[in-house]
Rosetta silent file (secondary structure, phi, psi, omega in degrees, C-alpha in Angstrom):
SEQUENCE: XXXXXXXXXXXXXXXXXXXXXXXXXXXXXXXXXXXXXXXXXXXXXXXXXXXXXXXXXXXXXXXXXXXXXXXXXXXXXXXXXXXXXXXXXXXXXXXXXXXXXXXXXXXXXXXXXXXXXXXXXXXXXXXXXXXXXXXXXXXXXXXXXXXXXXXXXXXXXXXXXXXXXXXXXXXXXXXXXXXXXXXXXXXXXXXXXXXXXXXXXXXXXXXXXXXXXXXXXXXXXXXXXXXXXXXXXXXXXXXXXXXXXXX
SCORE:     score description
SCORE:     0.000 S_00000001
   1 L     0.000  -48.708 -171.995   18.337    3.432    4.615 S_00000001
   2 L   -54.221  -70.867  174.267   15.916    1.394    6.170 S_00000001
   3 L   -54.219  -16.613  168.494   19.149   -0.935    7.921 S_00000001
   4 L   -75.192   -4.525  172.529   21.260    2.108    8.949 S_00000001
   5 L   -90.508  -24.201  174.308   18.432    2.687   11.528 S_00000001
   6 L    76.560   31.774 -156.366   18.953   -0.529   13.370 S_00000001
   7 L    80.835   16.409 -177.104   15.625   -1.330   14.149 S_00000001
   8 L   -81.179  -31.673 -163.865   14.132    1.810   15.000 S_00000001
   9 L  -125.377  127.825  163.693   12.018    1.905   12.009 S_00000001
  10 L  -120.321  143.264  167.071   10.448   -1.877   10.520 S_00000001
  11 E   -91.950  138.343 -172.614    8.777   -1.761    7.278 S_00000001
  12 L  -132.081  167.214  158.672    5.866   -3.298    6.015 S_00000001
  13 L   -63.759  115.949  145.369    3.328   -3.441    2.716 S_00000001
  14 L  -102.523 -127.834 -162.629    1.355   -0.604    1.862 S_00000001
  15 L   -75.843  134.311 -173.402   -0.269    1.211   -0.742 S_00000001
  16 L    58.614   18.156  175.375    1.103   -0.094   -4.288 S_00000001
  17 L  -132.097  167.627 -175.102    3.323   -3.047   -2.517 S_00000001
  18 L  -143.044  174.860 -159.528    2.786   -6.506   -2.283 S_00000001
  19 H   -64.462  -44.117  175.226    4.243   -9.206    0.057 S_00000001
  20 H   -38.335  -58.941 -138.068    7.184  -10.194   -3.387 S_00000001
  21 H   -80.099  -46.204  161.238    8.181   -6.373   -2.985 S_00000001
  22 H   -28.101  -68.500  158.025    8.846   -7.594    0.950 S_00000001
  23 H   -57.159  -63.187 -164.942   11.094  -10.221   -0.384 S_00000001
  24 H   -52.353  -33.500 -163.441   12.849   -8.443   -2.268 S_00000001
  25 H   -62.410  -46.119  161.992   13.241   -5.869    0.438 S_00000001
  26 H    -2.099  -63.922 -160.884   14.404   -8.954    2.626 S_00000001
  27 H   -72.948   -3.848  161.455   17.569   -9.291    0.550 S_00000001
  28 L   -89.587  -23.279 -169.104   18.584   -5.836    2.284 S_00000001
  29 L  -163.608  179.764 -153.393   17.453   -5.819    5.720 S_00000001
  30 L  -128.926  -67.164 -165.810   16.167   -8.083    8.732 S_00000001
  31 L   -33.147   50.118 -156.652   13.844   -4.890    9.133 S_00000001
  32 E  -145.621  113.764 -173.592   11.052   -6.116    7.496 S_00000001
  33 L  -121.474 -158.235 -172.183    7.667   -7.594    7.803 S_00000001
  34 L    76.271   11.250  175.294    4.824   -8.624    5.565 S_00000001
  35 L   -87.894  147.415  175.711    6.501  -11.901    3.955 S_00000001
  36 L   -36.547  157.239  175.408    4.976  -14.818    2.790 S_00000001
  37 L  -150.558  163.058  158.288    4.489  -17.310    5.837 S_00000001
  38 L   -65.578  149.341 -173.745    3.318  -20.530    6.202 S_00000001
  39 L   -47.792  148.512  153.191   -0.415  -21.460    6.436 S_00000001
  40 L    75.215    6.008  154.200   -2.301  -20.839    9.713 S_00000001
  41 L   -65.656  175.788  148.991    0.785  -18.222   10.773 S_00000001
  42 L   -84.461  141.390  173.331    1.308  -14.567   11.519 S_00000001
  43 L   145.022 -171.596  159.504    2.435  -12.529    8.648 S_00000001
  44 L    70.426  179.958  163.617    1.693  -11.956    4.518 S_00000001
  45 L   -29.134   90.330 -147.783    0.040   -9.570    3.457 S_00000001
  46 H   -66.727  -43.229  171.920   -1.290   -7.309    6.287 S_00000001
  47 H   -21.736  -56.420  156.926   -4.541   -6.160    4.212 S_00000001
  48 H   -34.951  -62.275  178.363   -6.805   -8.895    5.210 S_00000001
  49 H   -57.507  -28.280 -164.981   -5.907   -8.077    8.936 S_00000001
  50 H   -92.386  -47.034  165.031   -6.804   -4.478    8.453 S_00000001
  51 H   -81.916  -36.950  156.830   -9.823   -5.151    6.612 S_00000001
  52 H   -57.242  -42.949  169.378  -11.221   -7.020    9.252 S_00000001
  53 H   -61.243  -30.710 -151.130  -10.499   -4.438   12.396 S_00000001
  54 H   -94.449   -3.859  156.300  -11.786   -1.768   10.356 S_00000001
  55 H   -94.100  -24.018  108.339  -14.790   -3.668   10.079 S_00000001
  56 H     1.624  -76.031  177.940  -14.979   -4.810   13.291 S_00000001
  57 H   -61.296 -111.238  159.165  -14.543   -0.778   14.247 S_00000001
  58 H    47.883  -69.380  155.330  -17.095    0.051   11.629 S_00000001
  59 H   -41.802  -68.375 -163.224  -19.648   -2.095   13.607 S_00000001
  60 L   -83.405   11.190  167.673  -18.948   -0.652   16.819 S_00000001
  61 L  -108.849   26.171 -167.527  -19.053    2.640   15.726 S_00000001
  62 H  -124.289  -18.147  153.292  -22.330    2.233   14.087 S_00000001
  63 H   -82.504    5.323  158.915  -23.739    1.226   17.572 S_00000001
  64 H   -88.540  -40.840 -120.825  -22.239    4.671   19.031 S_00000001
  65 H  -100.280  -15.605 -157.350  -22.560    6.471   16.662 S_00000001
  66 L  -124.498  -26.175 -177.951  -26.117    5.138   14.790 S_00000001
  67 L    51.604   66.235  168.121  -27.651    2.786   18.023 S_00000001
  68 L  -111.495  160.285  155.845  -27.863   -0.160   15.195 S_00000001
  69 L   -90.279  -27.045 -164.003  -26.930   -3.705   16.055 S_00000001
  70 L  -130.333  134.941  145.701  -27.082   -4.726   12.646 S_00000001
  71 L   -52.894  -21.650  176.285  -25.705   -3.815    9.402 S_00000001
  72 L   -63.177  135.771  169.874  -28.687   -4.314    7.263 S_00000001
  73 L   104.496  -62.704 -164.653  -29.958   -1.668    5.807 S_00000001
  74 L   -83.863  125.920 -149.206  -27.170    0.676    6.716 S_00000001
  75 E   -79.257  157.066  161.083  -25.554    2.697    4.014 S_00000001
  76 E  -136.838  149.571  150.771  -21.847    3.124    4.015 S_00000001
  77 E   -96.369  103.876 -174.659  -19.944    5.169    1.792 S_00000001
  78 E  -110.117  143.736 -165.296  -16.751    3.696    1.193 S_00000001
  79 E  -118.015  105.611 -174.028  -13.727    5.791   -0.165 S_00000001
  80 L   125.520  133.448  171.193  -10.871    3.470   -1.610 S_00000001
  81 L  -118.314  -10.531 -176.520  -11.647   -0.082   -3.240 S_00000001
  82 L   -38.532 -175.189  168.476   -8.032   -1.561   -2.465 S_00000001
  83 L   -51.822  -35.373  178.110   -7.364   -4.309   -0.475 S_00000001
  84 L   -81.481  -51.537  128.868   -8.067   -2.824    2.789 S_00000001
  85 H   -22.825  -42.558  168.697  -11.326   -0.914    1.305 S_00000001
  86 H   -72.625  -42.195 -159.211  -12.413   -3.903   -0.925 S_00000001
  87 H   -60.711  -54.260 -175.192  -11.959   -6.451    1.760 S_00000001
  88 H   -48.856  -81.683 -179.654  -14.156   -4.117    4.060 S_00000001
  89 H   -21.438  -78.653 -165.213  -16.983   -3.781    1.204 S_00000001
  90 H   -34.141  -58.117 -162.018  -17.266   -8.086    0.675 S_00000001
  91 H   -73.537  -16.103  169.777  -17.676   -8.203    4.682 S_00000001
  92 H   -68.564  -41.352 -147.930  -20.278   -5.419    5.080 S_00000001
  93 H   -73.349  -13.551  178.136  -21.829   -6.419    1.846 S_00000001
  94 H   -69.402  -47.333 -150.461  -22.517   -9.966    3.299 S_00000001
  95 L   -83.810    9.784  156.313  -24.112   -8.622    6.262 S_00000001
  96 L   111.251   -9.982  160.597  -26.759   -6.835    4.014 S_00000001
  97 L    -0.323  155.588  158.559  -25.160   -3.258    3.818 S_00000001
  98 E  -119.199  141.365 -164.764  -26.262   -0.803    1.407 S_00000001
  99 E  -134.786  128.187  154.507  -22.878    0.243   -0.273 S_00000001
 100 E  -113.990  141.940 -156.198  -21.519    3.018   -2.135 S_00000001
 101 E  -115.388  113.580  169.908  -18.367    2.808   -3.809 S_00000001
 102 E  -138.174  166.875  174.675  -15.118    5.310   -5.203 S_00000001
 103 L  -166.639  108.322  178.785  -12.272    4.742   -6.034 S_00000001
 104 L   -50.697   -0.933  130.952   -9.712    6.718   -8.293 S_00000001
 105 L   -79.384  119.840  153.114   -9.539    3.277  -10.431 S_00000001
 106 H   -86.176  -14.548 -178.893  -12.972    3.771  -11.486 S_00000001
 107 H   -85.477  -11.250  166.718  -12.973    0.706  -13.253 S_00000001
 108 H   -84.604  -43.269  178.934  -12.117   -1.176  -10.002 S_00000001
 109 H   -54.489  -56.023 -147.820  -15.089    0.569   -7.942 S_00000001
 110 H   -95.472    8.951  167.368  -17.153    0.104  -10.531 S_00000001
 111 H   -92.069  -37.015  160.426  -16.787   -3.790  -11.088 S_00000001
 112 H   -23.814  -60.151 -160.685  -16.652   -4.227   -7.218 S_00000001
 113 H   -89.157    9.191 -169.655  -19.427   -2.486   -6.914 S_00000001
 114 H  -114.046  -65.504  175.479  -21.320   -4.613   -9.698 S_00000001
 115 H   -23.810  -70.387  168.796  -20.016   -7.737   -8.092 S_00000001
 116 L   -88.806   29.022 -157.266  -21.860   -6.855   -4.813 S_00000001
 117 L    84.698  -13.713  168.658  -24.530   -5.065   -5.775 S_00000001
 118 L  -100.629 -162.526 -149.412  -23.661   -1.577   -5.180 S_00000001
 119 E  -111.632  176.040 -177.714  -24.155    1.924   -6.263 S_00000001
 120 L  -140.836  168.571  179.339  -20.403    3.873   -7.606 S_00000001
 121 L  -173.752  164.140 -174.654  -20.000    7.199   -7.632 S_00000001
 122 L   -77.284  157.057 -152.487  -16.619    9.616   -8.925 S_00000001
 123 H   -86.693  -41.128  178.078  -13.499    8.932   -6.309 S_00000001
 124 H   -88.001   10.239  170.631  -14.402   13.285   -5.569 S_00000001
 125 H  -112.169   13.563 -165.602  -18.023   13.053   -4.637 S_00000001
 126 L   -79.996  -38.817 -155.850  -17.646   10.035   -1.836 S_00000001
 127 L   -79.619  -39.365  179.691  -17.038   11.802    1.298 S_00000001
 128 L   -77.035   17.875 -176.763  -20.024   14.712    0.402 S_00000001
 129 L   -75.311  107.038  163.218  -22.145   11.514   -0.360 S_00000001
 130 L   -24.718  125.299 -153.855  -25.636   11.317    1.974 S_00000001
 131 E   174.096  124.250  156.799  -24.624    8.105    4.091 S_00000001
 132 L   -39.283  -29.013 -157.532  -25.126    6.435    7.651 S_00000001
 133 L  -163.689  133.647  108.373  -21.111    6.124    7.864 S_00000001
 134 E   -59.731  105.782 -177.593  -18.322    7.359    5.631 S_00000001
 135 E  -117.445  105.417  173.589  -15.435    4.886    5.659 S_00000001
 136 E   -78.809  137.002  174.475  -12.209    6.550    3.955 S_00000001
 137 L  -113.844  -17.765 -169.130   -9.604    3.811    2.952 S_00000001
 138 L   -98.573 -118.860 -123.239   -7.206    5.640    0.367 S_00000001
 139 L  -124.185  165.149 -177.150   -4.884    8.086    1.090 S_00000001
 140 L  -132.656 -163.253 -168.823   -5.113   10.502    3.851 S_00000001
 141 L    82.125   32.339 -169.924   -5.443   14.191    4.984 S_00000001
 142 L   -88.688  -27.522 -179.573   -9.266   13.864    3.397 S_00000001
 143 E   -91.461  101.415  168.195  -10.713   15.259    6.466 S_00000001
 144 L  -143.607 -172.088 -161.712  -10.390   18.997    6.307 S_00000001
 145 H   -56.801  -62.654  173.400  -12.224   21.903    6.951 S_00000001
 146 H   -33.296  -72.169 -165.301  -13.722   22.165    3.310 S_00000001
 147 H   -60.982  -26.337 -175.433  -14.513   18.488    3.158 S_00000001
 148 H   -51.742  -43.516 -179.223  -15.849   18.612    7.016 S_00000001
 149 H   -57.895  -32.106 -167.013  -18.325   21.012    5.799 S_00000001
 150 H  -105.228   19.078 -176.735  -19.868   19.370    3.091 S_00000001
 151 L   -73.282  122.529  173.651  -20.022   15.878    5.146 S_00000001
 152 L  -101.319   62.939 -166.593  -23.706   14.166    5.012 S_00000001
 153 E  -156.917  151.683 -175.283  -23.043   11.726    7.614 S_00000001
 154 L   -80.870  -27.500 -122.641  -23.525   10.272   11.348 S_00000001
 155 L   178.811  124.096  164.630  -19.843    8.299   11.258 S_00000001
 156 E  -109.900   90.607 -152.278  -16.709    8.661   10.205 S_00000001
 157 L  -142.430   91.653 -141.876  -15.065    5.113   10.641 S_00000001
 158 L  -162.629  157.207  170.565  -12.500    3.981    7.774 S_00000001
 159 L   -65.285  -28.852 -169.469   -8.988    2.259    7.380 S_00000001
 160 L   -72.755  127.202 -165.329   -6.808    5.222    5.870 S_00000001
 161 L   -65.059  154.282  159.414   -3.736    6.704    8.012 S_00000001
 162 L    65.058   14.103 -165.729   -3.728   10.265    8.849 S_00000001
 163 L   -61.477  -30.134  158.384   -7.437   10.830    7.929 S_00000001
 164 E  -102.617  126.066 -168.888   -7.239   14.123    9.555 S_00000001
 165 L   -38.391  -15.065 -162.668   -5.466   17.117    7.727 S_00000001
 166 L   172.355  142.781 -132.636   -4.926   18.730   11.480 S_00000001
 167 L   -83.895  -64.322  162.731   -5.438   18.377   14.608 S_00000001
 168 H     0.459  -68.038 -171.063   -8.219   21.092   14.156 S_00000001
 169 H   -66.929   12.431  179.054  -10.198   18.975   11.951 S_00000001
 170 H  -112.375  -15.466  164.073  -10.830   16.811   14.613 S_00000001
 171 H   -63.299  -59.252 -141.693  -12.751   19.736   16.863 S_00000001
 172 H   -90.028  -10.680  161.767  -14.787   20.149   13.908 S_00000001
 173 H   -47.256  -54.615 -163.286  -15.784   16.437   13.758 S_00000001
 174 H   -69.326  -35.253  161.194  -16.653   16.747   17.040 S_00000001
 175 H   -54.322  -60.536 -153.594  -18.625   19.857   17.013 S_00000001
 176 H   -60.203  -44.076  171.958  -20.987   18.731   13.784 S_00000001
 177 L   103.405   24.759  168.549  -21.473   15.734   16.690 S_00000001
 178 L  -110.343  124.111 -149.800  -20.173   13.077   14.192 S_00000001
 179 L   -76.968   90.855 -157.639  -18.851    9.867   15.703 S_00000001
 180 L   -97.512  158.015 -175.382  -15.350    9.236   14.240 S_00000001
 181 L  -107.092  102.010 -166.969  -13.353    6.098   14.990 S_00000001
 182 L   -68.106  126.605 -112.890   -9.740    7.249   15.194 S_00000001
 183 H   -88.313  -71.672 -149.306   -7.563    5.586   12.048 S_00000001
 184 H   -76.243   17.003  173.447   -4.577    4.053   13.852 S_00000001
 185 H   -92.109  -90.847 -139.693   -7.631    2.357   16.707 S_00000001
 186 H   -65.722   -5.846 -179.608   -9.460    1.205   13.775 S_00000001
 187 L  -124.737   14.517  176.639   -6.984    0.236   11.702 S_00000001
 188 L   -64.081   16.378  175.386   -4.457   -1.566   13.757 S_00000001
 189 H   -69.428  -42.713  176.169   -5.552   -4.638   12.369 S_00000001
 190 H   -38.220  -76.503  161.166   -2.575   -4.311    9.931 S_00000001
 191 H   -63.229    0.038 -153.751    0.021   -3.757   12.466 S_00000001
 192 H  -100.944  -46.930 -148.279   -1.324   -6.146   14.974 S_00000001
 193 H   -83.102  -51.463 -158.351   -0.761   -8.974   12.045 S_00000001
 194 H   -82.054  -22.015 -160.684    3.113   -7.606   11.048 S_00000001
 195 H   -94.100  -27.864  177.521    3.887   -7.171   14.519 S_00000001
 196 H   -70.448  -38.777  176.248    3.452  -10.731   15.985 S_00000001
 197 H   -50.490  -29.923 -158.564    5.109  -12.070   12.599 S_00000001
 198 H   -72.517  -29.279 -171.631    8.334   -9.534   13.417 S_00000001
 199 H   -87.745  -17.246 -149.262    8.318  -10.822   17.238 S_00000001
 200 L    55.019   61.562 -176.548    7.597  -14.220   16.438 S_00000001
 201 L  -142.695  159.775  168.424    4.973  -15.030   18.320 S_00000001
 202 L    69.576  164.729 -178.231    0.990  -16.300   17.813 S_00000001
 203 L  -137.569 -172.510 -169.653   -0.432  -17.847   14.824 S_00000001
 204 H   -68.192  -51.817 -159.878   -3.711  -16.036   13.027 S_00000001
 205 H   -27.633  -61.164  172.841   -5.872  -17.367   15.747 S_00000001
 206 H   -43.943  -67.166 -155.298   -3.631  -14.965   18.392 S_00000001
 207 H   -48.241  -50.355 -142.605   -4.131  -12.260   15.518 S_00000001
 208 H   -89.566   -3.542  179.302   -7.690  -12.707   14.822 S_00000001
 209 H  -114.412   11.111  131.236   -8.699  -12.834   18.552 S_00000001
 210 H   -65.674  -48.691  145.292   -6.516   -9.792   19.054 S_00000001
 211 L   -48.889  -15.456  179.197   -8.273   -7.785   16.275 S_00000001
 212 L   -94.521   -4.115  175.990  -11.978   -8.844   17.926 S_00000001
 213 L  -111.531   -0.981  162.683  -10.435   -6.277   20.785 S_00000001
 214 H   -29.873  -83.745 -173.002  -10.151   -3.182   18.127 S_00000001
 215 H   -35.934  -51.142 -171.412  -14.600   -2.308   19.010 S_00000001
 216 H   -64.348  -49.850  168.218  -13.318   -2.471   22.879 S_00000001
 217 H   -52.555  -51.314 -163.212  -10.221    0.252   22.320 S_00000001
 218 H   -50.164  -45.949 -158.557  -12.980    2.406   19.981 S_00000001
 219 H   -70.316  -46.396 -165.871  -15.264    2.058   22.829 S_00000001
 220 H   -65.700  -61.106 -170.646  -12.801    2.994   25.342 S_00000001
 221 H   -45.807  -54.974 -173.116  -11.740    6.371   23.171 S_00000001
 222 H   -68.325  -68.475 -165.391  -15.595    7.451   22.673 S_00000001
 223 H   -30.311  -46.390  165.075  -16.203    7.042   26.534 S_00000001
 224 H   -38.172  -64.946 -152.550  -12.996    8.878   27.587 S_00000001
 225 H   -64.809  -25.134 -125.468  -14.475   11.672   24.746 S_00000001
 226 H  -121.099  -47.055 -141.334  -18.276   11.642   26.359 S_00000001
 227 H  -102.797  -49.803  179.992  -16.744   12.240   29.419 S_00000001
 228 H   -75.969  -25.739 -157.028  -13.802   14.988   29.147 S_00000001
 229 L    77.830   -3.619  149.987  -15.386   16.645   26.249 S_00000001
 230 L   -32.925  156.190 -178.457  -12.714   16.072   24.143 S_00000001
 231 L   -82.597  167.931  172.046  -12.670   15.106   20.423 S_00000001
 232 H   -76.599  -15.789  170.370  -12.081   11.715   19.958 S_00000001
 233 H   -54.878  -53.950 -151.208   -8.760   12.625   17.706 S_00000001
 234 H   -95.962  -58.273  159.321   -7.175   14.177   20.892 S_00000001
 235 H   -21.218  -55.652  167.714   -8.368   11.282   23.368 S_00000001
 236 H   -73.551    1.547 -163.335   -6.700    8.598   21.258 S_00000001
 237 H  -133.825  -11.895  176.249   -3.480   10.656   20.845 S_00000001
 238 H   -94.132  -56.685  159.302   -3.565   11.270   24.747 S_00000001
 239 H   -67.742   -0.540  164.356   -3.717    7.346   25.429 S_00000001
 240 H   -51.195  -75.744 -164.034   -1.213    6.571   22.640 S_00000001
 241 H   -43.157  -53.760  150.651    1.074    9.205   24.570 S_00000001
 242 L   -25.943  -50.703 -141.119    0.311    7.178   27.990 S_00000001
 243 L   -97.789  -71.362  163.521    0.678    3.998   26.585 S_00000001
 244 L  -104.168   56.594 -178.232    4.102    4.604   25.478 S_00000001
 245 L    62.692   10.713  153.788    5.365    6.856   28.592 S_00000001
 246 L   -75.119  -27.354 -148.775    5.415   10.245   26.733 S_00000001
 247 L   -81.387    0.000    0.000    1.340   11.232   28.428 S_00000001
């Protein structure tokens, strides 16, 4: 299916795939990114790349959204323990975080969260969890009017596509006055990583000093939002549209 499109659509590793399931996919299509590479390349496993922007955003929303500089101290509530979710957890937890942890493996949250010191909680209590910042990582359509309501948080800033159920839910972030970091800004670390491998171009340096300009988009998105009164959902889906000649 994927090769009868002809490049319109490239595929990559997500949720439950790994860079082997890429190979294999290989032996079918061109269309395809995420494959092993040689060291010090673009490429692999996209997770890494992903966990880093979304930490990266994570920061810079926590100086919109929190006027911190620093991570110490400041709890996040993380939803998801996967690669893109775990990865996040190690780099806040170096920087002195206070961390809460779900994960529908509870036995992965809850060794994670014993590894680095943090608190666990059930994979359905994370998002109403008292927190500086809620970062969802799993699966998406989490943000909806029921969960918006019961949110105890400044910051909504997480890895997970599609985080809001409807374009709706992104008014009611923005009413409540909570500063969300819109998923495919914050979480383009992924694609950023898949996309230089598929063009050939750059090595991780290119990636990783491409991904250090994630906090600069986010930045762009709240200002834009501060200024039209717009949500930040509908800002980021207006310079998307721009960006590639539909706006």
């Amino acid at each position: 299916a994927i090769d009868s499109l002809g490049g319109r659509y490239v595929t990559a590793e997500d949720v439950g795939m790994s860079d082997r399931d890429m190979v294999t996919i290989s032996s079918e299509t061109r269309y395809v990114t995420g494959l092993p590479v040689a060291s010090g390349r673009a490429g692999g496993n996209p997770g890494p790349s992903t966990a880093l922007g979304v930490y990266l955003g994570v920061k810079a929303a926590a100086r919109r959204g929190l006027g911190v500089d620093r991570m110490q101290d400041v709890h996040v509530a993380i939803q998801g323990v996967g690669s893109v979710g775990g990865g996040l957890a190690e780099l806040l937890a170096r920087d002195g975080a206070r961390l809460t942890l779900a994960d529908v493996d509870a036995a992965r949250a809850q060794a994670l969260a014993a590894q680095l010191g943090a608190h666990h909680v059930a994979a359905e209590d994370i998002l109403a969890t008292e927190a500086d910042i809620v970062s969802p990582n799993a699966l998406g359509a989490i943000l909806t009017e029921r969960s918006i309501a019961t949110l105890q948080t400044k910051v909504i800033a997480g890895g997970a596509n599609n985080q809001l159920a409807t374009r709706e839910d992104g008014w009611r972030l923005h009413a409540r006055g909570i500063t969300y970091a819109p998923d495919y800004v914050i979480n383009a670390g992924g694609i950023i990583n898949v996309c230089l491998e598929y063009m050939g171009q750059g090595d991780r340096a290119e990636v990783e000093a491409r991904i250090h300009k994630i906090p600069d988009r986010l930045n762009e998105v709240w200002d834009e939002s501060d200024r039209s009164g717009e949500p930040a959902s509908a800002v980021a889906d207006m310079i998307a549209k721009r960006l590639i000649g539909r706006g």
